[in-house]
C-alpha positions in Angstrom: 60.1 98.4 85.9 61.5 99.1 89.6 63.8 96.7 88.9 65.1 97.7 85.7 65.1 101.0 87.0 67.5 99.6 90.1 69.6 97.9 88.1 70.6 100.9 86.1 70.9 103.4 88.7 73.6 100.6 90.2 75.6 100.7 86.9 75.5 104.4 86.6 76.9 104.4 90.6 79.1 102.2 89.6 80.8 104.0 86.2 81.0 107.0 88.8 82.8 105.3 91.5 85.5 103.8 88.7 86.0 107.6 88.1 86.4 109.0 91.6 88.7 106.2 92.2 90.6 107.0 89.2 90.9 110.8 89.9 91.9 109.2 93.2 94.8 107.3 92.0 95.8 110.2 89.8 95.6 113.0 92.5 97.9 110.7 94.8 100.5 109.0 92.2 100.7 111.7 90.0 99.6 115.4 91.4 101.3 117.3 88.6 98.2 116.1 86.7 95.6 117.5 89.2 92.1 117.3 87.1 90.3 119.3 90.4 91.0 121.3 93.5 90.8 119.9 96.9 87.0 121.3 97.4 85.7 119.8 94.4 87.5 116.4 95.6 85.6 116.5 98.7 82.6 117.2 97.3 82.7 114.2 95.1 83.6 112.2 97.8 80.7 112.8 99.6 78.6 112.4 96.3 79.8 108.9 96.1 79.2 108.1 99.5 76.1 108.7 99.1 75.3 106.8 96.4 77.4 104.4 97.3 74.7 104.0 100.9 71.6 104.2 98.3 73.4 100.9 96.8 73.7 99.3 99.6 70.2 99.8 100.0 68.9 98.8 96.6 71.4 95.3 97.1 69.6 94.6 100.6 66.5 95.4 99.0 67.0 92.5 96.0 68.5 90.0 98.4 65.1 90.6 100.5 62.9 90.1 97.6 65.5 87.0 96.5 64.7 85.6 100.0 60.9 85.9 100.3 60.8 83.9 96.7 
C-alpha cells in the first residue's frame, strides 16, 4: 500500500510540474496571456519545489529498497 501510495503521489507531482512549466513557457513567450500575477507565480514555484524534494526522496527511497533486494 506505501508503495502504491508513492507511486501516485509521483504522478500527481508530476501532472503539476507539466503545468507550472507550461504557465512558465506561457508567462515568458507570450505575456499578453498572463493566466496569474507575479505572487501567485512565486508561490507555485516554491510549491513545486517542494514537491519536487519530497520526490527525490520517495526515488532514493525505492532505489534503496531496489538495492537491499
Amino acid at each position: 500500500m506505501k508503495t502504491i501510495s508513492s507511486i501516485v503521489f509521483l504522478l500527481c507531482s508530476l501532472l503539476i510540474f507539466i503545468a507550472y512549466f507550461g504557465l512558465l513557457y506561457e508567462k515568458i513567450v507570450r505575456p499578453q496571456f498572463k493566466k496569474m500575477g507575479t505572487a501567485d507565480f512565486f508561490f507555485w514555484g516554491y510549491f513545486v519545489a517542494i514537491l519536487l524534494a519530497l520526490d527525490v526522496l520517495i526515488v532514493r527511497q525505492f532505489i534503496k529498497r531496489l538495492r537491499n533486494k
